[in-house]
C-alpha positions as MATLAB code, in Angstrom:
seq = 'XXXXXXXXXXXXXXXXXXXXXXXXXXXXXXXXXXXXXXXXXXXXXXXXXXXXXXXXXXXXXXXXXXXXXXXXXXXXXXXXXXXXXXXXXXXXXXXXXXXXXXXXXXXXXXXXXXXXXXXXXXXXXXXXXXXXXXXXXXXXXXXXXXXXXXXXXXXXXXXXXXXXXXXXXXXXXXXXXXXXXXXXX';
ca = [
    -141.656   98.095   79.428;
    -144.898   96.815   77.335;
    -147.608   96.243   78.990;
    -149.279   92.401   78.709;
    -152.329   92.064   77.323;
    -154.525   89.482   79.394;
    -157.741   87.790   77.571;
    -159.504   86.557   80.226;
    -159.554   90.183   82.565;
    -160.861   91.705   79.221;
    -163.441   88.746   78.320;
    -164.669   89.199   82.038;
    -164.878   93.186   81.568;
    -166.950   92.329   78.632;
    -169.537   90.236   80.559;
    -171.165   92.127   83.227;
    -172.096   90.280   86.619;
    -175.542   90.944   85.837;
    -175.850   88.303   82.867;
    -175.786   86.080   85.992;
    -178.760   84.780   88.029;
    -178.040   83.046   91.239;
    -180.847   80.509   92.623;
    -180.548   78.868   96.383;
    -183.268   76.930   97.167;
    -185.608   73.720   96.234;
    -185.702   73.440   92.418;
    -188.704   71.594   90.397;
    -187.180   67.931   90.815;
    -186.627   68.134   94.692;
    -189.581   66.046   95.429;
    -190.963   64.349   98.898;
    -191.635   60.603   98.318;
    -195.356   61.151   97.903;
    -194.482   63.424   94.941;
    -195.358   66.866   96.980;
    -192.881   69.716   95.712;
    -190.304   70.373   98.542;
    -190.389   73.887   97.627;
    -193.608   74.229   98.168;
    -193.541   72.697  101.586;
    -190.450   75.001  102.227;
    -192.853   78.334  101.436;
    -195.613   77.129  103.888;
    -193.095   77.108  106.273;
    -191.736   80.203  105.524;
    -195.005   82.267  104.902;
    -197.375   80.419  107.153;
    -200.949   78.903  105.801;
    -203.942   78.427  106.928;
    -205.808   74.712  105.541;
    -209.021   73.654  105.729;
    -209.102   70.236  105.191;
    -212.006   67.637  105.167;
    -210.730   64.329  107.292;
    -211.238   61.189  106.985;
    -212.288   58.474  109.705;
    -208.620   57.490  109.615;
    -207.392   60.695  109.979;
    -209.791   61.366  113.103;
    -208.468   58.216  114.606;
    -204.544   59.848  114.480;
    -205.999   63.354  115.774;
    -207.556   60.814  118.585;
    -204.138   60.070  119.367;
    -202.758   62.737  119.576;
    -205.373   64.013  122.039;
    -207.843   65.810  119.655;
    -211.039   64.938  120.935;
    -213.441   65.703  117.934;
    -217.466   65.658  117.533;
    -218.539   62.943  115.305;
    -220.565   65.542  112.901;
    -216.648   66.812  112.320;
    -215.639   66.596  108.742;
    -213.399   69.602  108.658;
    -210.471   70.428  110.647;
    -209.052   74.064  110.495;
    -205.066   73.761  110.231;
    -202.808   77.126  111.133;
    -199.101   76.869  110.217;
    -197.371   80.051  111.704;
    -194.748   81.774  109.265;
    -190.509   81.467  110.211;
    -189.552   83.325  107.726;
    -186.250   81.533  107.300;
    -185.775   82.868  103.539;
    -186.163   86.747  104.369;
    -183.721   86.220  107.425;
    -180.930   84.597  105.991;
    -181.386   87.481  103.437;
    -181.640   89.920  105.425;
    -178.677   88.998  107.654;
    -176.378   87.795  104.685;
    -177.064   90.412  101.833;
    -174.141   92.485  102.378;
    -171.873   89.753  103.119;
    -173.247   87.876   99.349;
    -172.540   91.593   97.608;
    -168.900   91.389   99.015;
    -168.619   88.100   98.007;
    -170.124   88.584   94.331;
    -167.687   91.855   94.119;
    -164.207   89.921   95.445;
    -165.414   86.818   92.977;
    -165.629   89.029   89.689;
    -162.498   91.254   90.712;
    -161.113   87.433   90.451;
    -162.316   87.359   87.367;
    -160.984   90.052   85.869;
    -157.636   89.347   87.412;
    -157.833   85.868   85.511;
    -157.737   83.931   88.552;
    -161.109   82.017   88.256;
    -163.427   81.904   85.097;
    -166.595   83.594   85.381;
    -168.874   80.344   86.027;
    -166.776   79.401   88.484;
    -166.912   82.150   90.744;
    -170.435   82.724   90.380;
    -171.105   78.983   91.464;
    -169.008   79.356   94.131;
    -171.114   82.520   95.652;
    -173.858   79.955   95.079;
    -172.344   77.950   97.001;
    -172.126   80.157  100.083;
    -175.855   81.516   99.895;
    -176.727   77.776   99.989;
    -174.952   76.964  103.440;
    -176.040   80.332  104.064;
    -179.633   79.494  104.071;
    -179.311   75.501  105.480;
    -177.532   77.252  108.477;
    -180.547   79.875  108.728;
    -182.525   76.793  108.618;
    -180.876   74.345  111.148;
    -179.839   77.408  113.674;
    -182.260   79.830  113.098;
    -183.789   80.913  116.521;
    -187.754   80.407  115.792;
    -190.562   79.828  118.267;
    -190.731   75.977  119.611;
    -193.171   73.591  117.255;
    -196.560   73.677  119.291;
    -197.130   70.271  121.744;
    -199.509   68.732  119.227;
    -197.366   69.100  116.475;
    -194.256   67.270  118.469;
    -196.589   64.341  119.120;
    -197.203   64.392  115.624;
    -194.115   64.446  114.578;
    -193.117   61.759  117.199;
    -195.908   59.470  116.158;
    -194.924   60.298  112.503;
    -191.298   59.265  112.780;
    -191.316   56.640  115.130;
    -189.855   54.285  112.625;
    -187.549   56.362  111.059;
    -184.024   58.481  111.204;
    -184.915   61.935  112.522;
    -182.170   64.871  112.436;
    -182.235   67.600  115.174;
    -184.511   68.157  117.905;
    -188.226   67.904  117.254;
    -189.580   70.294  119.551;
    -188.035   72.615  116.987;
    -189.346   74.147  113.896;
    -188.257   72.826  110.545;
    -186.769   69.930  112.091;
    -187.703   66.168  111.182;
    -186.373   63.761  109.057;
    -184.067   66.343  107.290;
    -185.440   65.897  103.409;
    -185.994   69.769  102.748;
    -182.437   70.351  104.536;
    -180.816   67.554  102.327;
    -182.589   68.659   98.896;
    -181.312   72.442   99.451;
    -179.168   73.508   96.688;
    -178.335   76.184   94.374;
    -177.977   76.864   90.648;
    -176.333   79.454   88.161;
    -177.672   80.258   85.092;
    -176.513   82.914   82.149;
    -178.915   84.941   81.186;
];
């Protein structure tokens, strides 16, 4: 019997998994409404910062109600945002799971059943629901009392998703702009 030859197993063979990079996350265009990267908002949640920021007498008036009671001669108000580490746990608990996954998706490949692209933006795919569950049922400390008012005060108006006594919950815009990319490299 002669054996078939088969293109697409040998193209695939040809092209290691490693000329592939796979991105979840908030990409340069995912933007707040005021302009303010959501990426960057996404890594002070995830690392933690500490801000020093001057306020204004409008500002002072919104700490007033949420019960911040602060001298007049005030004119700088010392912000701590505790890390959640979201990113490094959803690694962490998904990494051998995504190596599987990467491994099963090129053995595809070479078997002809899926063209390369396609398999790696499909493991994209997973790492990105991946990470927005890590996000939405991640078990992280309670948001501080203050920062619920806040938050109440803040979205009064508006469509809120989850519960906001918990962290990374609100309106849902860094949940909704999560996505993924895969480029050749």
């Amino acid at each position: 019997m002669k054996r078939k030859s088969n293109k697409k197993a040998w193209e695939a063979l040809k092209q290691p998994m490693s000329d592939y990079l796979i991105q979840a996350g908030w990409f340069e265009t995912a933007k707040y409404d005021n302009g303010t990267p959501i990426g960057g908002i996404a890594a002070v949640q995830n690392y933690g910062a500490t801000i020093n920021q001057n306020i204004t007498e409008k500002q002072r008036k919104f700490l007033m109600l949420l019960g911040i009671f602060l001298k007049k001669t005030t004119t700088t108000l010392h912000i701590v945002i505790p890390p959640t580490h979201f990113m490094e746990n959803c690694q962490n608990k998904n990494k051998e799971k995504w190596k599987e996954l990467i491994k099963k998706a090129w053995a595809a490949v070479f078997l002809g059943k899926i063209e390369p692209d396609k398999a790696m933006e499909k493991v994209g795919g997973v790492i990105e629901r991946d990470l927005l569950r890590e996000i939405t049922d991640g078990n992280y400390p309670p948001d501080k009392p203050l920062t619920v008012k806040a938050k109440l005060l803040k979205y009064k108006d508006q469509k809120t998703e989850g519960d906001l006594n918990k962290r990374l919950s609100g309106r849902a815009i860094m949940t909704n702009a999560l996505s993924h990319k895969v480029e050749k490299i």
